[in-house]
C-alpha positions, 0 to 999 in steps of 0.5 A: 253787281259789277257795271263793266262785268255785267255790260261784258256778259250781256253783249256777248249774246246774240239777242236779235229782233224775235229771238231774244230768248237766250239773253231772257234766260240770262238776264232772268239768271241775273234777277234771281241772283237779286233776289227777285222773282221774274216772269216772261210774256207771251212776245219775250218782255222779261217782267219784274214786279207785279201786273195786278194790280195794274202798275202806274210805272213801267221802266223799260230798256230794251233787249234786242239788238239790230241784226240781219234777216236771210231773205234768199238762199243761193244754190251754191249756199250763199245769203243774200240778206237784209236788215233787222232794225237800223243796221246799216252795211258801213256800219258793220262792213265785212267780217265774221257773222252767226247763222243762227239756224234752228240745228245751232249757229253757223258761222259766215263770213259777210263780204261785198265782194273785191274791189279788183274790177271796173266791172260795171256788174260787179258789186265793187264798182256798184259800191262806187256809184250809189250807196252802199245797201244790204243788196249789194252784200252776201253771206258765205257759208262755205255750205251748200243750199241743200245743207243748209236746209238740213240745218234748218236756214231759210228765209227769216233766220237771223244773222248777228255779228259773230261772238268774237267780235263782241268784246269791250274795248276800254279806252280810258275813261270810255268803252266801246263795243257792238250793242251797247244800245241796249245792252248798257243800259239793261245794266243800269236797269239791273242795278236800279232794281239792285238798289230799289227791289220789287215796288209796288205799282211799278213794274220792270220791263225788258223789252223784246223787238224794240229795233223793230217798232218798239213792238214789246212795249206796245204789246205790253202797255197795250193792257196796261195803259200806265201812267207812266213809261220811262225808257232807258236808252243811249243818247247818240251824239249828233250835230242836230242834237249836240251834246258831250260824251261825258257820263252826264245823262242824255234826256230826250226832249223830241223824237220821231214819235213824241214829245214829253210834256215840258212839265216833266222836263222840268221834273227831271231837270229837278230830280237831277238836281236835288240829287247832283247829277248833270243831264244834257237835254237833246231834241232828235230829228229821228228815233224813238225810244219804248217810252215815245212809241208807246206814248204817240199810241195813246199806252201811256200817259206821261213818258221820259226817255233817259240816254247814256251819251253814245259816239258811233250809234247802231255802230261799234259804240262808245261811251263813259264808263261812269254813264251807266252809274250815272243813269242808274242814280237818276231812274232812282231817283226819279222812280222814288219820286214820282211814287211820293207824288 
């Protein structure tokens, strides 16, 4: 499997938060061509390996991506929207979107207005005394209410950024693009089964409703309580938290949930080292991955969270084009050896 071919594939399909089916149907396409047999829960986790006897490792990356959620419908068609997940308006600004009704998208366009006015009603002059919130912003549709009605929007459609602004960019020795977060790493989950298969006692596991709480892994871990969850996640650059944008692997130390134990810090620390791979360690300030959630729940008993490096966070994303690579060889590795254990 080719990493960049792969990450171009998975990025281009809307995969909000509770409506991640067409991105399943993908990746279980993506499966089948390994050779290996998948399955889907009743919450939409896509599962590789088997359930009985009860698995000892789950390897999570999650499918889901932040979007926004219609909360009201204008009369003269307009969306006045609200986030899924940490998605933020300075984040995406104005641009192109997708309605994702239930008769098919439609596409929008997301606006906060001109700026043209000192108007203190305005939403321009608004933007300049507070901080800018998805209050402020709208969705036109050039549709009325009644329309869109009959397409089926309402309160709780989704709304994603539209499909041609999902390309990636390459930028030397790096990529950038929209949801990369989790999407990149989905590809070093794929190419980890590519190189492993189906092991018993280990189940793979992409997630559904991470953005949101983590909600997938916790309905999953829920009955199965293993001993280990590893989370495949991005590694965002911060000035608490400094690390490098290289291809060196970011492995969380700390969250907003949990803390591994510090012997399986030095566990990873030794993984990576018997196999040549530099990993950089981050302590966050806020975060959490499907492995820390699920630990500060009591679902599993040991948990690491391994990152791809990543600029622009819950933004346009950058990252080293060999990271993915490099993520997959460490999961590897570290899966092969906590089985010997």
């Amino acid at each position: 499997m080719d990493a960049l071919k792969l990450l171009r594939s998975l990025t281009a399909i809307p995969a909000p938060p509770g409506q991640e089916g067409d991105l399943a149907d993908h990746l279980e396409d993506l499966i089948a061509e390994l050779g290996l047999k998948s399955s889907r829960d009743p919450k939409g986790n896509v599962l590789v390996g088997a359930l009985h006897p009860k698995p000892r490792i789950v390897v999570t990356a999650h499918m889901d991506e932040i979007a926004l959620l219609v909360r009201r419908v204008e009369a003269d068609g307009t969306l006045r929207v609200t986030s899924l997940g940490g998605l933020y308006p300075w984040k995406l600004g104005e641009g192109p979107v997708e309605i994702l009704a239930a008769s098919g998208p439609i596409l929008g366009v997301l606006g906060f207005g001109s700026i043209h006015t000192n108007d203190p009603a305005s939403r321009a002059q608004q933007a300049r005394e507070r901080p800018l919130d998805w209050s402020l912003a709208s969705v036109f549709t050039g549709l009325d209410a009644d329309t869109l009605a009959e397409l089926g929007v309402r309160p709780g459609t989704r709304v994603v950024v539209a499909r041609n602004r999902r390309g990636i960019l390459e930028l030397g020795a790096h990529v950038a693009g929209y949801f990369l977060d989790d999407r990149a790493d989905i590809v070093s989950w794929l190419l980890a089964l590519e190189r492993l298969g189906s092991i018993d006692g280990v189940l793979f596991a992409a997630t559904a409703s991470e953005e949101v709480g983590g909600e997938g892994a916790q309905y999953l871990l829920h009955d199965i309580r293993p001993e280990v969850c590893i989370a495949l996640e991005l590694g965002p650059i911060v000035n608490d938290a400094p690390s490098k944008l290289t291809a060196a692997t970011s492995i969380w130390v700390n969250d907003g949930y949990s803390a591994p134990a510090a012997a399986d810090l030095d566990l990873v620390e030794e993984v990576a080292a018997s196999i040549g791979a530099s990993i950089q360690f981050q302590a966050f300030s806020r975060g959490g991955s499907d492995a820390s959630c699920s630990a500060a729940k009591g679902l599993c008993a040991r948990h690491f969270t391994l990152g791809l490096p990543m600029e622009n966070s819950h933004g346009f994303e950058i990252m080293h084009r060999d990271a993915m690579e490099n993520l997959t060889k460490l999961t590897v590795a570290l899966i092969q050896h906590l089985q010997r254990d």
